[in-house]
N, C-alpha and C positions, 0 to 999 in steps of 0.2 A: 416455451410457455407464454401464453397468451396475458399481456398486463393492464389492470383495469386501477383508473382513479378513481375511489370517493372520497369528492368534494365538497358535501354536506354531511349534516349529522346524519349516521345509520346505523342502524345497533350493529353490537357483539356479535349477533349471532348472522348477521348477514354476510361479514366480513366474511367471519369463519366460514360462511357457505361457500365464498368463493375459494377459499385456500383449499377446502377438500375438495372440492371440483377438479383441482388444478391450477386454477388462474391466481396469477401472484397479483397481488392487489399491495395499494398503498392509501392507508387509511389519512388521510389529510382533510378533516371537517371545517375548517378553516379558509380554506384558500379557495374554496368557490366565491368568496366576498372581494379578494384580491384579482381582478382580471387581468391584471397583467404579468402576474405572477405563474396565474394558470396558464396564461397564453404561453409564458414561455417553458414551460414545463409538458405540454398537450401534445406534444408532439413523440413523447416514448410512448404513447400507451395505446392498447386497440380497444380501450373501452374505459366508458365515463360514466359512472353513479353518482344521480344529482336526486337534490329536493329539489323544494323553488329558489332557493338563495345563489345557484350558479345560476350567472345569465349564459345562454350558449348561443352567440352572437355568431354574426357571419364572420365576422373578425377573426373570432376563438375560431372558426370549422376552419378556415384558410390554413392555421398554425398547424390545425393536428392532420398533421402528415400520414400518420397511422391510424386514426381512429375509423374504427369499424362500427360500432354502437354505440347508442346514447342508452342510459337504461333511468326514466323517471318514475321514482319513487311515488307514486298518486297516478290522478287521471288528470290534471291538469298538463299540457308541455305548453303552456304562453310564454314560457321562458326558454323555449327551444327556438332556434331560426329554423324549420323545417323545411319549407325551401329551399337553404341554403346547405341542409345538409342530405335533402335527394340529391342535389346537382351535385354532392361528392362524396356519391354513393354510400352516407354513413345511413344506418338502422337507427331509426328513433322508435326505444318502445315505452311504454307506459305501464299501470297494472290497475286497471279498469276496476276491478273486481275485489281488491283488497280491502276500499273504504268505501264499498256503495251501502254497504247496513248504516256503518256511521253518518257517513251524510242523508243518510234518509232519515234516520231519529234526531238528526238535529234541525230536521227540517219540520217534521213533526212535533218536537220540543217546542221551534220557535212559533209555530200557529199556536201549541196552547197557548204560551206565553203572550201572543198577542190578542187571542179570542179572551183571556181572565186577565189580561193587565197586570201578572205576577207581578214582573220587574218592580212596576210604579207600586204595588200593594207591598210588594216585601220593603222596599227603602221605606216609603210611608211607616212602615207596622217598628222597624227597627227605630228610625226615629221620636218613636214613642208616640205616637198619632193611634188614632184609631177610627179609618175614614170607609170605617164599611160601606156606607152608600156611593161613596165617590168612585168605587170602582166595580161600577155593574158591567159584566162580560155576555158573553152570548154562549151560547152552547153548540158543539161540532155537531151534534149528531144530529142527522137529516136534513146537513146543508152540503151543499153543491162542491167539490173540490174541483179543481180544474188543474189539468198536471201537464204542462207544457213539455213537453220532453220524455217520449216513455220510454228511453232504453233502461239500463241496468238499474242505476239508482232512483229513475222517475216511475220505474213498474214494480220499485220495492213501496214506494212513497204511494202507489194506487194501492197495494195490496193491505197496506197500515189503513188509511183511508175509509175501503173496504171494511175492514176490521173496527172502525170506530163507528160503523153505520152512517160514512157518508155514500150519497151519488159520485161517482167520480166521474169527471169528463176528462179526454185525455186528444193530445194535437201532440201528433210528429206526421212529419213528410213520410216517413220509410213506417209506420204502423198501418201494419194489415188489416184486414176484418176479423180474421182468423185467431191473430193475435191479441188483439183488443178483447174479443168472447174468451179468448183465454185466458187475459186477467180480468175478467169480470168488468171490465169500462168502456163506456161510452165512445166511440170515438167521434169527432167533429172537428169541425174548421176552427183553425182561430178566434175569427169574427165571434161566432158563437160560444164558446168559451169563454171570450171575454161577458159575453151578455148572458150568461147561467149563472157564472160561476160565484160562489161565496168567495172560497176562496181559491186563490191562484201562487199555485206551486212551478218557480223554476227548475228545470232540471236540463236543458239543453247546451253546451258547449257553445264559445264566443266565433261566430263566425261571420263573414260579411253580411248573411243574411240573417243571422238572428241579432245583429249590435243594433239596441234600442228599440229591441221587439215591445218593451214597454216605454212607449211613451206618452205626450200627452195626446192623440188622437187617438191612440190606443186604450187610456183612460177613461177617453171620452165613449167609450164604447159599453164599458164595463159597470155593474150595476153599481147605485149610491149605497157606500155603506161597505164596499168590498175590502179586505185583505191580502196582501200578499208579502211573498215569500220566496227570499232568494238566495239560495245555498249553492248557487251555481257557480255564477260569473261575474263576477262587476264589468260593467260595459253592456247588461242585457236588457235593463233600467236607465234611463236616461234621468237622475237623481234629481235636476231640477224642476223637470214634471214630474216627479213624483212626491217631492215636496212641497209643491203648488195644491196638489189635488192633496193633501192629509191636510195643509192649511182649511182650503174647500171646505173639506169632509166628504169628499165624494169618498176619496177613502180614509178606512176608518181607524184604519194602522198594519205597519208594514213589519214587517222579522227580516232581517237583513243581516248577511253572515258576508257577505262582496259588496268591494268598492271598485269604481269605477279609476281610482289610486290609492296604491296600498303600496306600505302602511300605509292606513288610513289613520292622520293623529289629529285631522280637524275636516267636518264634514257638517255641510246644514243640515241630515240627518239626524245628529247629534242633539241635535238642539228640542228635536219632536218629541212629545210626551206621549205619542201614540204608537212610536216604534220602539222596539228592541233591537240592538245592534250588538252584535258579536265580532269579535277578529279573526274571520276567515277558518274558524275551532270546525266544520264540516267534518273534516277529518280526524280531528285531537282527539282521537281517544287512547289509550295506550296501545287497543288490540288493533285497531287499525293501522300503528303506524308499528307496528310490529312485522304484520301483514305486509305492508306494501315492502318494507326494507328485504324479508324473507323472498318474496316474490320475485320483485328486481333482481336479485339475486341470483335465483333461479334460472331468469332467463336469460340472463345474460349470460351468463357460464354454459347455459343450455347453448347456446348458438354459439360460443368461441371457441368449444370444444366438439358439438355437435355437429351445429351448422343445423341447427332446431329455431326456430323464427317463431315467436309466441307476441300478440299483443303489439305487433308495430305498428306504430302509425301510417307508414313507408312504405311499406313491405307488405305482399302475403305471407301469413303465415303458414309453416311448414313442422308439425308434432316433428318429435322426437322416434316416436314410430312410424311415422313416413317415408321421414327422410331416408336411409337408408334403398330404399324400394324407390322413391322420387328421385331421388339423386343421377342413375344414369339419364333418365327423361330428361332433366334437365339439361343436363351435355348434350344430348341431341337435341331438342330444340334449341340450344343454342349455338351449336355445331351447322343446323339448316338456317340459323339467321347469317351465321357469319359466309357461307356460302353463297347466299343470294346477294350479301351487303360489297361480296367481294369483286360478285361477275354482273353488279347492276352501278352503270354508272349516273344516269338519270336521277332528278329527284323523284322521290317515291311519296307518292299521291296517298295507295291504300296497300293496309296488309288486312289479310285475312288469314287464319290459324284454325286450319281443321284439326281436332281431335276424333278420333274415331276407334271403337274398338274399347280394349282395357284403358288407354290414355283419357278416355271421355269421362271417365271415373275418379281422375286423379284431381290434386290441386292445380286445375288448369292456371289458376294467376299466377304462381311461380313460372309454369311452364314458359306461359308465356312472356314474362316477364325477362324469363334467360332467353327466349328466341326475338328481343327486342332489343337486348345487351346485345348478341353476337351481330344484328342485323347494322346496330349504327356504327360498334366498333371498329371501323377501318376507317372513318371519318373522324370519329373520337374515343381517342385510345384507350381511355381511364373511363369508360362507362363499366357500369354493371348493374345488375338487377334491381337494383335501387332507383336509382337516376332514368335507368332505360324509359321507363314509362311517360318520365315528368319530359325526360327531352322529345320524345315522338309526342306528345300532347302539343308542346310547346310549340312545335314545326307544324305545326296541323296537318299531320298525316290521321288518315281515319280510320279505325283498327276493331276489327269484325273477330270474334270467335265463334264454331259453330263444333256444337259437339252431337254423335250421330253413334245408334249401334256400330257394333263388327258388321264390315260390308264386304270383306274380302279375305284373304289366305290369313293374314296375319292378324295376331289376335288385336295387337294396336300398334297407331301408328300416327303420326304426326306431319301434316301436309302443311307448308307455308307457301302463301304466295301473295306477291308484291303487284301494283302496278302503278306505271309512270304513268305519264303524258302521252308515248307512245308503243307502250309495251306492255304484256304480260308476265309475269315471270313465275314458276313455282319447283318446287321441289319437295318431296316427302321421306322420311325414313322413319326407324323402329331401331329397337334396340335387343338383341336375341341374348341367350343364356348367361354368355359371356357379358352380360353389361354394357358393349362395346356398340356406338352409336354407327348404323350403316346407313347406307343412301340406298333406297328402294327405286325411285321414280325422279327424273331432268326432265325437265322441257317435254313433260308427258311421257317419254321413254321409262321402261321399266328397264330394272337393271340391280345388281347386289354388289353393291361397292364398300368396301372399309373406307374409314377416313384416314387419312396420313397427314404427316407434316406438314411435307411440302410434296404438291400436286401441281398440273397441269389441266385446264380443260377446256377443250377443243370442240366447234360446232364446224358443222360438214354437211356438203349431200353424200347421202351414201354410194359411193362410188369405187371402184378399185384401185388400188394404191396409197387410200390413206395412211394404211400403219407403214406400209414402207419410206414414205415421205416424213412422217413423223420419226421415225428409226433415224433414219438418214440423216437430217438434219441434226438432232441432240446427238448423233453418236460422231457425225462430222465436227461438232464444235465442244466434243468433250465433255456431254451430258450426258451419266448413267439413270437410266431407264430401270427401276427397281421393280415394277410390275405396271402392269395397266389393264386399264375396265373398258370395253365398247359395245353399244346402245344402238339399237335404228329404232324406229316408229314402224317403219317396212321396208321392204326392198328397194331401194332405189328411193328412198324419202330422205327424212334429216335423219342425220347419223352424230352423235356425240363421243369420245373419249374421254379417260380421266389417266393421265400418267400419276404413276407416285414417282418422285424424285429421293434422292440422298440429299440434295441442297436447294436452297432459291433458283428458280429458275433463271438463269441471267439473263437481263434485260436487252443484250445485240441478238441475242441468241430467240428473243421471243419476237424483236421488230423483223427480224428473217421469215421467221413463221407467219405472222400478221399479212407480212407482202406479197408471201404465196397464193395465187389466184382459188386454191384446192381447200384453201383454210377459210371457213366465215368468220369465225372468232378465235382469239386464244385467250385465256383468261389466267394467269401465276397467282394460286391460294396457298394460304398458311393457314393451319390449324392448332390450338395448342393441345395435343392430342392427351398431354398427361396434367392437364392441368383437373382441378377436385370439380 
């Protein structure tokens, strides 16, 4: 039974999600503040449920020996080392979806708040004042919004928007045209955005390229008098030009729910009568944080029971209806990486990953992700579908997918091939009734090969005597021959072999082979053939 820590507060009822799933869980809200406590404890478990209050340092990944998922409650992970836990193969997922309404209505809450001056009008009004004129606002409707970020919760924040009768202009890298006409917004550049917008709504995640997407040049850009709004990130605001430009009055006042350090318990923000400042509440609502804990939950159990991949940062994800149906494809293409990774000694320059047929239809990024696991595996043991990715990026190998109808007998099938410096290399197989990954096609030879244990594979010109020289030798030195598979291109061309063995091939037993003037290659593979 598969065991998970939560480390943070999570409700009742997510716990209990996981115990009916099956995974024994150990409720401990506490000891994500205690890091060395966790550290030393991280190591029973194959999964960890956090809020923001666990830091999950490279430190903590080194300790857990066994973890397999991180599962964060929100769409935030800056408190994960992701990095640190591709390169050991842990799943970091998130739950994107749980607080995009909340964070959108507090996004929209804080423009009103800033467009009428609540805040300063409600302390005023409770004070006993009565400074009606002192706080003239402006009105949303028919002014420009500008929405930095339109995935989930920034195309909920166009659609409010919409709905209040503003124009919305909307900037992401990855927004289509198609998608944009489908929420009803304008799409445009930055630049431009800056120079329309009334006001400017963040919604995009902290990354190298968007830290300090607001600053003062950016400012400088944007019309006298503007607004903004930031329920995203602290770090996406550069605070001291934005406190220059509300002194200015270029702008005219800010709604700010992120700090650039949180807590946040002293900021020259604070100090502004033109901002509204929240403590990061985007998310505080009860239903949303109900949501995210149910959610987490879900998936995570989903995949340590499944093997279901929902919402990773890390990872393709893989339904729960898939999997079963993906799951052989996977063992073959990962079966053809480790084969190639096993008879290719050279570094490896490029791969490319034909899909063709039924496989062109499946979750090709898992696939290929397991035929990047099997490929670097015999250089580095403790890879898998996780890490495989981040380590072939890492090596600058350059990695091609190409997916194509059925072009041949079999309904799909999966073609890898590698090349060095001085070489080409490929291989292809499928996977028939039986679930059971075969080898269709070597070094261009067709052929119907099972995968075994432990094999043997032999390059040759086609000539007479190979199998008897290959016989003779393993049965001279004590090598049971359990079956074998043999390949030509043509008569008298290159000719290949696969012995299946009982054991490791022994290594005096292969430099004999190798010596033989009749042998071009020999190659001793290991398969884990009953591995999931």
């Amino acid at each position: 039974m598969p065991r998970v820590l939560v480390s943070d507060a999570l409700s009742t009822t997510a716990v209990q999600i996981f115990r009916d799933r099956g995974v024994d869980v150990d409720y401990l809200p506490e000891i994500g503040k205690d890091k060395d406590k966790l550290a030393e404890i991280i190591g029973q478990y194959d999964g960890l449920a956090i809020r923001s209050a666990t830091k999950v340092t490279e430190k903590l990944i080194a300790a857990a020996e066994n973890l397999k998922v991180i599962g964060r409650a929100g769409i935030g992970v800056d408190n994960v080392d992701i990095p640190a836990a591709s390169r050991k193969g842990i799943i970091v997922m998130n739950t994107p979806f749980g607080n995009s309404i909340t964070t959108a209505e507090h996004a929209i809450a804080l423009m009103f708040a800033v467009a009428r001056q609540i805040p300063e009008a409600n302390a005023s009004t409770h004070a006993g004042k009565w400074e009606k004129n002192k706080f003239m606002g402006v009105e949303i409707t028919g002014k420009t919004l500008g929405v930095i970020g339109c995935g989930n919760i920034g195309s909920i924040v166009a659609a409010r928007g919409i709905g209040l009768k503003m124009h919305v202009v909307g900037f992401d890298p990855f927004l289509s045209e198609s998608r944009a006409s489908e929420l009803g917004i304008e799409k445009v550049e930055l630049d431009e955005l800056f120079a329309r917008a009334d006001f400017i709504t963040l919604h995009t995640p902290l990354t190298d390229k968007t830290r300090n997407i607001i600053n003062k040049a950016a400012i400088a850009k944007m019309k006298d008098g503007v607004r903004i709004i930031n329920c995203a990130r602290g770090g996406l605001i550069v605070e001291a030009d934005l406190v220059e430009a509300l002194k200015s009055g270029k702008v005219a006042g800010a709604g700010i729910d992120v700090f650039e350090v949180e807590p946040a318990t002293q900021n020259a923000l604070f100090d502004m009568p033109n901002v509204v400042c929240t403590p990061h509440l985007g998310a505080s609502t009860s239903e949303a944080q109900e949501n995210v804990a149910l959610q987490v939950a879900e998936q995570m159990a989903d995949y340590l029971i499944k093997g279901a991949v929902s919402n990773a940062i890390n990872m393709p994800s893989i339904s729960a209806e898939e999997a079963p149906r993906l799951k052989p494809f996977v063992k073959l293409a990962e079966v053809l990486g480790a084969f190639v990774g096993q008879v290719t000694d050279d570094p490896i320059k490029e791969v490319e990953i034909l899909f063709d047929g039924a496989t062109a239809t499946m979750n090709t990024r898992a696939l290929t992700s397991a035929a990047l696991a099997g490929l670097i595996r015999p250089q580095v043991s403790d890879v898998n579908m996780v890490s495989a990715p981040i380590m072939v990026k890492e090596r600058g190998i350059i990695l091609s997918e190409v997916r194509r109808d059925k072009s041949g007998v079999f309904d799909g099938y999966i073609k890898l091939t590698v090349r060095t410096e001085h070489m080409t290399r490929s291989i292809a197989g499928t996977c028939f009734s039986d679930g059971k990954p075969r080898f269709i096609q070597i070094k261009g030879i067709n052929l119907d090969a099972e995968v075994g244990q432990h094999m043997l594979y032999t390059t040759n010109a086609d000539v007479p005597g190979i199998i008897g020289l290959l016989g003779s030798i393993c049965g001279g030195n004590g090598v049971n021959i359990a079956n074998f598979q043999l390949g030509r291109d043509r008569p008298g061309g290159d000719a290949i072999a696969l012995l299946y063995l009982d054991e490791p091939f022994p290594q005096d037993v292969l430099a004999e082979l190798r010596a033989n003037p009749k042998i071009d290659s020999a190659k001793p593979l290991r398969f884990d053939v009953n591995a999931a």
